[in-house]
C-alpha positions as CSV (number, residue, x, y, z in Angstrom):
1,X,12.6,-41.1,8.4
2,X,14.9,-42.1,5.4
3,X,15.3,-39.6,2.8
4,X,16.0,-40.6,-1.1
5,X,16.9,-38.2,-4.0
6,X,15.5,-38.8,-7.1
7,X,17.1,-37.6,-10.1
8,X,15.7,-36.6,-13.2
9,X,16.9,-40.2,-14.6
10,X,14.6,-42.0,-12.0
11,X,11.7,-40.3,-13.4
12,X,12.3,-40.6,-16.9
13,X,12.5,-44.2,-16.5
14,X,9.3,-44.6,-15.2
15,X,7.7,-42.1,-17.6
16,X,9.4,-44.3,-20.7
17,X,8.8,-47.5,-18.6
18,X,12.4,-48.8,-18.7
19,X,14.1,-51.0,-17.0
20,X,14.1,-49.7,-13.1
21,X,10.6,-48.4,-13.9
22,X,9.0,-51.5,-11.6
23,X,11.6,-50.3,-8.6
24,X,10.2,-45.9,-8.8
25,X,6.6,-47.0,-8.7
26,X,7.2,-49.4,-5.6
27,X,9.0,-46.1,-3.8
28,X,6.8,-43.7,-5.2
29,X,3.7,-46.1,-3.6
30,X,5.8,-46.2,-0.3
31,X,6.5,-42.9,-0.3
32,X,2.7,-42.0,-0.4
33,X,2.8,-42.7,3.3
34,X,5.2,-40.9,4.1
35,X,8.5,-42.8,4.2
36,X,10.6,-42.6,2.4
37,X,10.8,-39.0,2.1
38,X,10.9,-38.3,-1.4
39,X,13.1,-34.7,-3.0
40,X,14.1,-33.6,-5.9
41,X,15.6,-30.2,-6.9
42,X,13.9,-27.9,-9.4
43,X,16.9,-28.3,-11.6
44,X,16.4,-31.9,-12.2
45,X,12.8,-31.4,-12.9
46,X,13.7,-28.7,-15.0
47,X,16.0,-31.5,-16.6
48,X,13.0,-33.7,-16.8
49,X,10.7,-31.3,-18.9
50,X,13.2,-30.0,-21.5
51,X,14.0,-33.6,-21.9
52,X,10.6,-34.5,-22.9
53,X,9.5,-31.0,-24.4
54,X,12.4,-31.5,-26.5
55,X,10.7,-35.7,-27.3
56,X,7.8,-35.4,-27.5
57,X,5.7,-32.1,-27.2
58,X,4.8,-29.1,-25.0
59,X,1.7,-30.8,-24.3
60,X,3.0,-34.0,-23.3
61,X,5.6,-31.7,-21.3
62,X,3.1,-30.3,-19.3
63,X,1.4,-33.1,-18.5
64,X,4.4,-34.8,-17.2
65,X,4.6,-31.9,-15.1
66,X,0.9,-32.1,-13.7
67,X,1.9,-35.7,-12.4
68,X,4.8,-35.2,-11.2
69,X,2.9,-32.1,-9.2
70,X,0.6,-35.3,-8.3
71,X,3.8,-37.1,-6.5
72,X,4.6,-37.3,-3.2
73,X,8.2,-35.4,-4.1
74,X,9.3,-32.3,-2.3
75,X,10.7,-30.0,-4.8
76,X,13.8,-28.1,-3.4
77,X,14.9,-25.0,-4.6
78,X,18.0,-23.5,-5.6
79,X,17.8,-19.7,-4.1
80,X,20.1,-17.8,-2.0
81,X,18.8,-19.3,1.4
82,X,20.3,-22.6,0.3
83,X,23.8,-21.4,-0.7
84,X,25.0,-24.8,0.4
85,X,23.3,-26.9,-2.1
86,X,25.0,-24.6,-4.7
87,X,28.0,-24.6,-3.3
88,X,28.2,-28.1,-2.8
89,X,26.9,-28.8,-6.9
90,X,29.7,-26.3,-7.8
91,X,32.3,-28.4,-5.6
92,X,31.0,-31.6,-7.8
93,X,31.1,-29.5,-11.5
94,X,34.5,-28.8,-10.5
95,X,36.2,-32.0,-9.1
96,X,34.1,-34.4,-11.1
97,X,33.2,-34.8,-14.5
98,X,30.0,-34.7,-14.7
99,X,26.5,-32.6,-16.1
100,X,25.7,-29.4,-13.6
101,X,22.1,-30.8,-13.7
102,X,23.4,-34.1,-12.0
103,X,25.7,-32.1,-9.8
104,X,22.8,-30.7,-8.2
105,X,21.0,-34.2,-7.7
106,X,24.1,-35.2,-6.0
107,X,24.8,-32.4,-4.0
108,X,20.9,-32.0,-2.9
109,X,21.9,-35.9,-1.6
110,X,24.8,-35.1,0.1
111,X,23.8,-32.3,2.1
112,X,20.6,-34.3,3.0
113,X,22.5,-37.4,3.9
114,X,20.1,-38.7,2.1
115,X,20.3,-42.0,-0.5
116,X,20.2,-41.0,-4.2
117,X,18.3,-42.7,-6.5
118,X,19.3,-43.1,-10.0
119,X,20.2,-45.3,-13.3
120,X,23.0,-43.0,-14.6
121,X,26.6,-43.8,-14.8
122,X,27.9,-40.0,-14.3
123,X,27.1,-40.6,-11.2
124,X,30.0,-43.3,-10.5
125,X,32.2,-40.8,-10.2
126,X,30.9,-39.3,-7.1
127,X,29.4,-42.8,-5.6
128,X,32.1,-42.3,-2.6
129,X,30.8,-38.9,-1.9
130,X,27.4,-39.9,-0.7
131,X,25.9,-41.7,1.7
132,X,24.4,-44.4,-1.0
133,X,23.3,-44.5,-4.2
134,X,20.4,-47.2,-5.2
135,X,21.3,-48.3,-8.6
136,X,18.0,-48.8,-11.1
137,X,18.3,-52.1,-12.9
């Protein structure tokens, strides 16, 4: 089953209907059954709510919230039984310059083996580092 990260990028563009917004619907819909496997961790969708609380409102926060609850996304957490995925985000906030919020959309990538899916530059910087990266257009 492939795997594909989403970072908190990939979601804002559909939620602002950018460009890349046609490409997250079309995995989103395939994801619905089943493949691709679809993660994201709870720091990126942390990223994704202050983003828009900050925007827009606390209402239109929350009901970002409630849809992306509606998504076929598993939301991984960052807790002490997953000391890896920290590790590795704190391996990429040291070696690489870029936010700690991407560091963990990376690093929850690279310990999956799994194909990150974004529309941010920062992430150039650790493109070598992962298994792939699908670039929104």
């Amino acid at each position: 089953m492939a795997t594909m990260v989403l970072d908190a990028h990939a979601l804002m563009v559909l939620f602002n209907d950018e460009p890349g917004a046609d490409e997250i619907e079309k995995i989103l819909l395939k994801a619905e059954s089943g493949t691709p496997k679809l993660l994201m961790s709870v720091v990126n969708w942390g990223e994704i709510y202050y983003s828009i609380l900050r925007g827009a409102s606390q209402d239109v926060a929350d009901a970002k919230a409630h849809e992306i609850a509606g998504m076929r996304i598993e939301l991984v957490p960052v807790d002490a039984d997953d000391l890896q995925l920290v590790r590795q985000a704190a391996l990429f906030k040291a070696t690489k310059k870029m936010s700690y919020a991407d560091c963990f959309a990376a690093a929850l990538a690279k310990t999956r083996n799994a194909e990150l899916v974004t529309g941010d530059p920062e992430f150039k910087v650790v493109g070598s580092d992962l298994k792939k990266i699908r670039w929104l257009k």
